[in-house]
DRENKOL-789244 format. One record per residue: residue in one letter; x, y, z of N, C-alpha, C, O in turn. Coordinates in nm, 3 decimals. Example, Ala and Ser with C-alpha at 12.3 -4.5 7.8 and 13.67 -1.06 7.14 Angstrom:
BEGIN
pt res->a; npx->1.319; npy->-0.569; npz->0.780; capx->1.230; capy->-0.450; capz->0.780; cpx->1.320; cpy->-0.330; cpz->0.780; opx->1.424; opy->-0.332; opz->0.846
pt res->s; npx->1.285; npy->-0.225; npz->0.708; capx->1.367; capy->-0.106; capz->0.714; cpx->1.290; cpy->0.003; cpz->0.787; opx->1.341; opy->0.114; opz->0.804
% end
This chain:
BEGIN
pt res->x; npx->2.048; npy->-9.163; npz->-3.801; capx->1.925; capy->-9.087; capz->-3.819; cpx->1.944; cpy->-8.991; cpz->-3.936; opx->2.042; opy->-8.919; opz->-3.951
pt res->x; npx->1.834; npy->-8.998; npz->-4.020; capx->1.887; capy->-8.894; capz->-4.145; cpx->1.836; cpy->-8.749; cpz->-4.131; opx->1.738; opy->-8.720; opz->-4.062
pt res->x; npx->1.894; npy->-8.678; npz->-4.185; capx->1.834; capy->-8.534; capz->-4.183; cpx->1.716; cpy->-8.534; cpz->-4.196; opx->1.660; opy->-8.590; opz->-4.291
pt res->x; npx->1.643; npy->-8.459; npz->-4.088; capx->1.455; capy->-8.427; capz->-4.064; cpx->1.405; cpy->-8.363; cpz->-4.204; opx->1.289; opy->-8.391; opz->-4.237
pt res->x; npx->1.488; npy->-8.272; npz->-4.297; capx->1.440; capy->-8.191; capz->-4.426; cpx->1.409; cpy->-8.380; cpz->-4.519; opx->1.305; opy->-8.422; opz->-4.569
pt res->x; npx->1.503; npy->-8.425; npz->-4.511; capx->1.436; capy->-8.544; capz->-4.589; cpx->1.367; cpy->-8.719; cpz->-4.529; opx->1.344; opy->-8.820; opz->-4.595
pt res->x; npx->1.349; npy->-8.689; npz->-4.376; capx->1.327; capy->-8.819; capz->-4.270; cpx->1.163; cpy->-8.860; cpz->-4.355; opx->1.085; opy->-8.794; opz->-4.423
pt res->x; npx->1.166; npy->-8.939; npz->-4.328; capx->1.034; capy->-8.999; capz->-4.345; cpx->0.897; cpy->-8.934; cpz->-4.280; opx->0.791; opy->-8.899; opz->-4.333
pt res->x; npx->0.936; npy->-8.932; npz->-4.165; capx->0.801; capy->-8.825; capz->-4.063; cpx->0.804; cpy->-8.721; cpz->-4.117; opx->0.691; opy->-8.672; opz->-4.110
pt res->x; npx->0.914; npy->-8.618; npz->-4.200; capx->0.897; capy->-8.465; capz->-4.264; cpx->0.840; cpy->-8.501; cpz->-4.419; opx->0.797; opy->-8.407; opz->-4.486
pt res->x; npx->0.838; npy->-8.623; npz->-4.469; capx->0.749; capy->-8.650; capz->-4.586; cpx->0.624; cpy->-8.684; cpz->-4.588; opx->0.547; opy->-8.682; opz->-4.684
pt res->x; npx->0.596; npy->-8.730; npz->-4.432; capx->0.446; capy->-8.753; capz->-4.448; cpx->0.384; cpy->-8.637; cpz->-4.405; opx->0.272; opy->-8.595; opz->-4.433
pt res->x; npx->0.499; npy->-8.575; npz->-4.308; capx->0.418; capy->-8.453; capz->-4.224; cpx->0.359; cpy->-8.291; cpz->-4.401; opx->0.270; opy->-8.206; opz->-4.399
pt res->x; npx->0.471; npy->-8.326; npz->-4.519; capx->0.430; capy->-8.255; capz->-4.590; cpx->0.335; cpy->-8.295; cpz->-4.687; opx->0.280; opy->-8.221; opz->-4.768
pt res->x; npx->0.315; npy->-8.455; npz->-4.670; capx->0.168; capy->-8.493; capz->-4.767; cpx->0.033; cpy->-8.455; cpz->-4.704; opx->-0.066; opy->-8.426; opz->-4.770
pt res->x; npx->0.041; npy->-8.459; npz->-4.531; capx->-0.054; capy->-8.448; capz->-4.474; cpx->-0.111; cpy->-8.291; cpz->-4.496; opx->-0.222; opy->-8.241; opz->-4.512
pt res->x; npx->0.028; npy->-8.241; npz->-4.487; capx->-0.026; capy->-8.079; capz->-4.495; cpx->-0.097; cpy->-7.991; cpz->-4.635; opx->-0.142; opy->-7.877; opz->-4.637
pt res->x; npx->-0.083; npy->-8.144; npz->-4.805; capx->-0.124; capy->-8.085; capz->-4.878; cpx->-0.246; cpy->-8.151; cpz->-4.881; opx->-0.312; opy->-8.144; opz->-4.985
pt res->x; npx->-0.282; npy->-8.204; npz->-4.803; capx->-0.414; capy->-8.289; capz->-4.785; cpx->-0.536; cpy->-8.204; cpz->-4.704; opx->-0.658; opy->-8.208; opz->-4.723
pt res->x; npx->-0.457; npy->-8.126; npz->-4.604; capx->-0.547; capy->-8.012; capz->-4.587; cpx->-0.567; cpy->-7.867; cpz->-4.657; opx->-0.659; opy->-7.786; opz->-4.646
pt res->x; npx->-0.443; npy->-7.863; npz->-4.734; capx->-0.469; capy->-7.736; capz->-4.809; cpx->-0.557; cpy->-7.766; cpz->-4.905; opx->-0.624; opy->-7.676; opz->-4.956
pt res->x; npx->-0.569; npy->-7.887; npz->-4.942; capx->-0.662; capy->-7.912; capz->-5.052; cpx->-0.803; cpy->-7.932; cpz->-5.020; opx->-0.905; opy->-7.903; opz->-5.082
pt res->x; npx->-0.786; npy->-7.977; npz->-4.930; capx->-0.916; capy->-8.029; capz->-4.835; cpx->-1.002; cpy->-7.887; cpz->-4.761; opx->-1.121; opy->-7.892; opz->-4.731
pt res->x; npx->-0.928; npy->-7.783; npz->-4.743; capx->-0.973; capy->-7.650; capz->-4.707; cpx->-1.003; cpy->-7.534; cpz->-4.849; opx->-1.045; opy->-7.419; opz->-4.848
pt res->x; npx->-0.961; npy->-7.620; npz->-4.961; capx->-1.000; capy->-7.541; capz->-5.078; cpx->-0.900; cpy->-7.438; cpz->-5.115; opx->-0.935; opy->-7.333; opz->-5.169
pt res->x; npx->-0.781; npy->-7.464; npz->-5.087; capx->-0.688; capy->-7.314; capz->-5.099; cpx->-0.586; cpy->-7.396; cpz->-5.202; opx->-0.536; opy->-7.508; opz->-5.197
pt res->x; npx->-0.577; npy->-7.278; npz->-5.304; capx->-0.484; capy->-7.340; capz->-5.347; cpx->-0.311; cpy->-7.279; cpz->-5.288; opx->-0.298; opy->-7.205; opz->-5.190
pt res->x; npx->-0.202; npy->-7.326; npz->-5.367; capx->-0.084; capy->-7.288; capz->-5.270; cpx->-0.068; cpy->-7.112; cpz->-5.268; opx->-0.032; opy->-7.055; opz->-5.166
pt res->x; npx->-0.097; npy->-7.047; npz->-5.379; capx->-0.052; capy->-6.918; capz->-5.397; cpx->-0.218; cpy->-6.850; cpz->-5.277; opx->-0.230; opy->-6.729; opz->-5.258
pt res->x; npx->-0.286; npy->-6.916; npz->-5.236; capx->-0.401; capy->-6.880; capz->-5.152; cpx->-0.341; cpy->-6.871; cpz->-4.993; opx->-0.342; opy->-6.784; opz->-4.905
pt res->x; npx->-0.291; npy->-7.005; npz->-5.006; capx->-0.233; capy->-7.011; capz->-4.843; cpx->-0.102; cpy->-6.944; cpz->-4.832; opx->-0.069; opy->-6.908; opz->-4.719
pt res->x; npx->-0.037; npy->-6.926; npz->-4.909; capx->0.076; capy->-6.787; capz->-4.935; cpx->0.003; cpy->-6.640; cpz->-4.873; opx->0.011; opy->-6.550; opz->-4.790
pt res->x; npx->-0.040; npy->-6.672; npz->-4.939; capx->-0.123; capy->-6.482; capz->-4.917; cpx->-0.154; cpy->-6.460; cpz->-4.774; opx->-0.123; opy->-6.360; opz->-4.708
pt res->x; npx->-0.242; npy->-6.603; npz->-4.722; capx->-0.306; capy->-6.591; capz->-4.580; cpx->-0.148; cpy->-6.567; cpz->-4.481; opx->-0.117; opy->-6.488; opz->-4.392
pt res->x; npx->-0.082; npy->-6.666; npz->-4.545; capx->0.069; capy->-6.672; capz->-4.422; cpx->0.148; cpy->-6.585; cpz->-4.424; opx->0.246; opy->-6.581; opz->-4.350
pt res->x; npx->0.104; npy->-6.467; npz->-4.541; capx->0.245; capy->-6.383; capz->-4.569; cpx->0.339; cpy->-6.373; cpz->-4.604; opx->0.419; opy->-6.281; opz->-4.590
pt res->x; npx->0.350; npy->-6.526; npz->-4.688; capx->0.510; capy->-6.586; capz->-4.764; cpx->0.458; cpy->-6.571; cpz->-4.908; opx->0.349; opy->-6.555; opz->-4.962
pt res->x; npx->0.587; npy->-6.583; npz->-4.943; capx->0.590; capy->-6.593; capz->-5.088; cpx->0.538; cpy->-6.740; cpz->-5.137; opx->0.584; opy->-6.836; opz->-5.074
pt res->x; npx->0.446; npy->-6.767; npz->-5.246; capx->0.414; capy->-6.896; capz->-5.302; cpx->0.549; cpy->-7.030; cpz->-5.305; opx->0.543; opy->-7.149; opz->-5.277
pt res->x; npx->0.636; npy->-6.963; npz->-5.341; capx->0.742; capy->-7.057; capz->-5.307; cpx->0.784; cpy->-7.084; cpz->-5.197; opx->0.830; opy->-7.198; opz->-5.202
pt res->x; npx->0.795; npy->-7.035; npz->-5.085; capx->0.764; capy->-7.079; capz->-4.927; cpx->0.691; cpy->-7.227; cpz->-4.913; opx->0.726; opy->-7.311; opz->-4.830
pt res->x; npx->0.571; npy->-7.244; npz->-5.020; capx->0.433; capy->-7.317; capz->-5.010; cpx->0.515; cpy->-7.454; cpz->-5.064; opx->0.530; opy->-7.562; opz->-5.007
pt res->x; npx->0.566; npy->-7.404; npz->-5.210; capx->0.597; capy->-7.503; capz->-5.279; cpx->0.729; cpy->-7.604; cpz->-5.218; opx->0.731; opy->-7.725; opz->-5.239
pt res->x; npx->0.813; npy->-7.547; npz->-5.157; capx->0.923; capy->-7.604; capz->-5.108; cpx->0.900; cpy->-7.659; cpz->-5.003; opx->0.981; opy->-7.748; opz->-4.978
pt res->x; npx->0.807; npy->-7.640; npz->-4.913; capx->0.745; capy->-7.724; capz->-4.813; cpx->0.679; cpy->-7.797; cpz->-4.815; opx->0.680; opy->-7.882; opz->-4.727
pt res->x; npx->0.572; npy->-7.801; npz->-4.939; capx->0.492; capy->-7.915; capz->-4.950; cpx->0.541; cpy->-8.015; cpz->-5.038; opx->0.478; opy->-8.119; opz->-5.055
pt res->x; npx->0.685; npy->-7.985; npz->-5.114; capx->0.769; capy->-8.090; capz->-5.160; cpx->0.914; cpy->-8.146; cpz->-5.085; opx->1.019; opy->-8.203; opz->-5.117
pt res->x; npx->0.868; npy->-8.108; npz->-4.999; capx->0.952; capy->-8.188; capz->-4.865; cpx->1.129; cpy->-8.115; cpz->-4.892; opx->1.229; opy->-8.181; opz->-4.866
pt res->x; npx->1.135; npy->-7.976; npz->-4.946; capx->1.258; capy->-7.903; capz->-4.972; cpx->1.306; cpy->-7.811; cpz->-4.831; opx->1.422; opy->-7.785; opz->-4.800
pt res->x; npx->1.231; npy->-7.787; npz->-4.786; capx->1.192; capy->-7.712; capz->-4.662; cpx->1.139; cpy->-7.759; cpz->-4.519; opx->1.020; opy->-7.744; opz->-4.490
pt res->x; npx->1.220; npy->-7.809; npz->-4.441; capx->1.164; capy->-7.872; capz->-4.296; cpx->1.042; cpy->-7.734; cpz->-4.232; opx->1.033; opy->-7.612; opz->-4.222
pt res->x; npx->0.994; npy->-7.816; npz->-4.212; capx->0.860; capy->-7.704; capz->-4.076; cpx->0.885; cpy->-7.757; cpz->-4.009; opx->0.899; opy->-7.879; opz->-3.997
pt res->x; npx->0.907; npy->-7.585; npz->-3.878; capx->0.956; capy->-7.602; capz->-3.774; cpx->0.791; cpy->-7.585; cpz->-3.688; opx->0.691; opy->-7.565; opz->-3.756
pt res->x; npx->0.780; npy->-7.600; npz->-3.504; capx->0.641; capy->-7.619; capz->-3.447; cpx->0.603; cpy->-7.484; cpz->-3.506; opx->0.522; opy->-7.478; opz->-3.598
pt res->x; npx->0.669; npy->-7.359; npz->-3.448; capx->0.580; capy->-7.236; capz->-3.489; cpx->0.525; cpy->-7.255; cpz->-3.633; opx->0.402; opy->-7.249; opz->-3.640
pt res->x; npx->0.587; npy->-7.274; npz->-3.741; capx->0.538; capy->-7.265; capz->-3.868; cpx->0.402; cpy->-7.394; cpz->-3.902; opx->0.334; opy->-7.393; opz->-4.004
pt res->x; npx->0.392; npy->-7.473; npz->-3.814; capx->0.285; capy->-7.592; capz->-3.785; cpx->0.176; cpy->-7.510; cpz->-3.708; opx->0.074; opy->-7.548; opz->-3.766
pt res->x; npx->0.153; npy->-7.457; npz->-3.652; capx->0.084; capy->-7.378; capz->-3.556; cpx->-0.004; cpy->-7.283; cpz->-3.652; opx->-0.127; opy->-7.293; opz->-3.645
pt res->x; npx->0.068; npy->-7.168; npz->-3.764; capx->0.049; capy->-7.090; capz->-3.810; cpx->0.002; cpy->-7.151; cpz->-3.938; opx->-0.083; opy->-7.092; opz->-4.005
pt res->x; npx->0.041; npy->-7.240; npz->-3.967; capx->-0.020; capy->-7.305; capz->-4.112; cpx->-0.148; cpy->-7.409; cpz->-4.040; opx->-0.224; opy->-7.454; opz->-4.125
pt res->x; npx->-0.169; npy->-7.437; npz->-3.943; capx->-0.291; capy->-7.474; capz->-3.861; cpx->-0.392; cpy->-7.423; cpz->-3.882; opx->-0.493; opy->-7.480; opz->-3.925
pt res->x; npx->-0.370; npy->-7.228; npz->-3.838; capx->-0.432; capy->-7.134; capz->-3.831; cpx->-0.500; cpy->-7.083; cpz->-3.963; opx->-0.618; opy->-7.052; opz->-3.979
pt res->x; npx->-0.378; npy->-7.080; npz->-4.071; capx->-0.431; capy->-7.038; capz->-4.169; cpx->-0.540; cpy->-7.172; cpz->-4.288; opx->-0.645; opy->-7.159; opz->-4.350
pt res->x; npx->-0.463; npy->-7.264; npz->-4.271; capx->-0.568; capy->-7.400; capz->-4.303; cpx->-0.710; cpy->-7.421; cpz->-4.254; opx->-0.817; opy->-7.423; opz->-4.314
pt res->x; npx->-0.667; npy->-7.441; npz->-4.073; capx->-0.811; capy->-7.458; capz->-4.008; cpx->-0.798; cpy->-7.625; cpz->-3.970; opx->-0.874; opy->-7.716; opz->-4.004
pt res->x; npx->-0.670; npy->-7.630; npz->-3.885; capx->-0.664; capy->-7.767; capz->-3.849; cpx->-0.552; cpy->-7.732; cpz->-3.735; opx->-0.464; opy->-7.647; opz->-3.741
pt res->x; npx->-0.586; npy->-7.836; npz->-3.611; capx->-0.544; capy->-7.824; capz->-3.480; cpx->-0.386; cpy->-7.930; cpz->-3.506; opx->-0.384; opy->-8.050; opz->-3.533
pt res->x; npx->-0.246; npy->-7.819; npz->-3.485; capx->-0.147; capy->-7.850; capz->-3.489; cpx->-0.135; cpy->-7.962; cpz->-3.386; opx->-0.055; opy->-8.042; opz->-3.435
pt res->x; npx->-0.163; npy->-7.992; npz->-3.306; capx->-0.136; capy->-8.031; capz->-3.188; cpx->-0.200; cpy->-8.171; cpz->-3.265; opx->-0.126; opy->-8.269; opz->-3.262
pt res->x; npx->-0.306; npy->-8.183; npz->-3.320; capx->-0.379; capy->-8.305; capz->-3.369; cpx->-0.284; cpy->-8.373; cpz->-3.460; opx->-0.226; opy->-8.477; opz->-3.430
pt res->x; npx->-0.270; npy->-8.307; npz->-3.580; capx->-0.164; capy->-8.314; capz->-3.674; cpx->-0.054; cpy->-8.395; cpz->-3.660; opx->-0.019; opy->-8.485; opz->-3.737
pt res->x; npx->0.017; npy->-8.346; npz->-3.526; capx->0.158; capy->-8.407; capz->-3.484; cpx->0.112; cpy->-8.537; cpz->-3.385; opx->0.200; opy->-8.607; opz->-3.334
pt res->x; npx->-0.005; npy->-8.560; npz->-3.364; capx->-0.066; capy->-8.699; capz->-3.285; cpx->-0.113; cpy->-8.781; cpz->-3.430; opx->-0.080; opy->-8.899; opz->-3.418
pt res->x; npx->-0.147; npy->-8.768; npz->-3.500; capx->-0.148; capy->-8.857; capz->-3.598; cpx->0.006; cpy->-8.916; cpz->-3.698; opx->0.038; opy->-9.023; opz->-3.749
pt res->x; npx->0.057; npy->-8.805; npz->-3.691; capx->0.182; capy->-8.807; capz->-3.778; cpx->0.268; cpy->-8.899; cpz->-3.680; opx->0.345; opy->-8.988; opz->-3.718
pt res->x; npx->0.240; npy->-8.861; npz->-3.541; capx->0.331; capy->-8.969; capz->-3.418; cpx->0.278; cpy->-9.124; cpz->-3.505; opx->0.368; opy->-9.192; opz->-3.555
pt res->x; npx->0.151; npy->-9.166; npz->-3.517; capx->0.058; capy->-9.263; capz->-3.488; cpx->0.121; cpy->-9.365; cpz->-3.660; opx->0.142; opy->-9.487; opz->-3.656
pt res->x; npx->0.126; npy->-9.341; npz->-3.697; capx->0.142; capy->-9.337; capz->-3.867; cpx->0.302; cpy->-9.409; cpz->-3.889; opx->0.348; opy->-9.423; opz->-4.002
% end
């Protein structure tokens, strides 16, 4: 099994997630601001440098506007 920072499910799980940041109109230094991280937080996660853990799925849910729980049922499905 390979490390989750570079598995296949943590590459789609970070295309999916720029699919809603884009799709919610934010750009990365936008959804920085909402989460309280630094823009590079944004960037290293949505280039698959950075595993997300559930809490940080939950909270980038929140700040996007998409049900974590949904997210990880499609990403299962895929």
């Amino acid at each position: 099994m390979p490390k989750t920072v570079t598995s296949p499910l943590q590459k789609k799980l970070a295309i999916m997630l720029v699919e809603q940041r884009k799709k919610a109109g934010l750009r990365q230094v936008d959804l920085a601001k909402k989460m309280g991280v630094y823009q590079s937080w944004v960037t290293h996660m949505e280039s698959g440098q950075r595993r997300i853990d559930v809490i940080e799925l939950i909270e980038l849910g929140k700040a996007i506007g998409f049900d974590a729980a949904d997210m990880v049922r499609k990403l299962s499905r895929r």
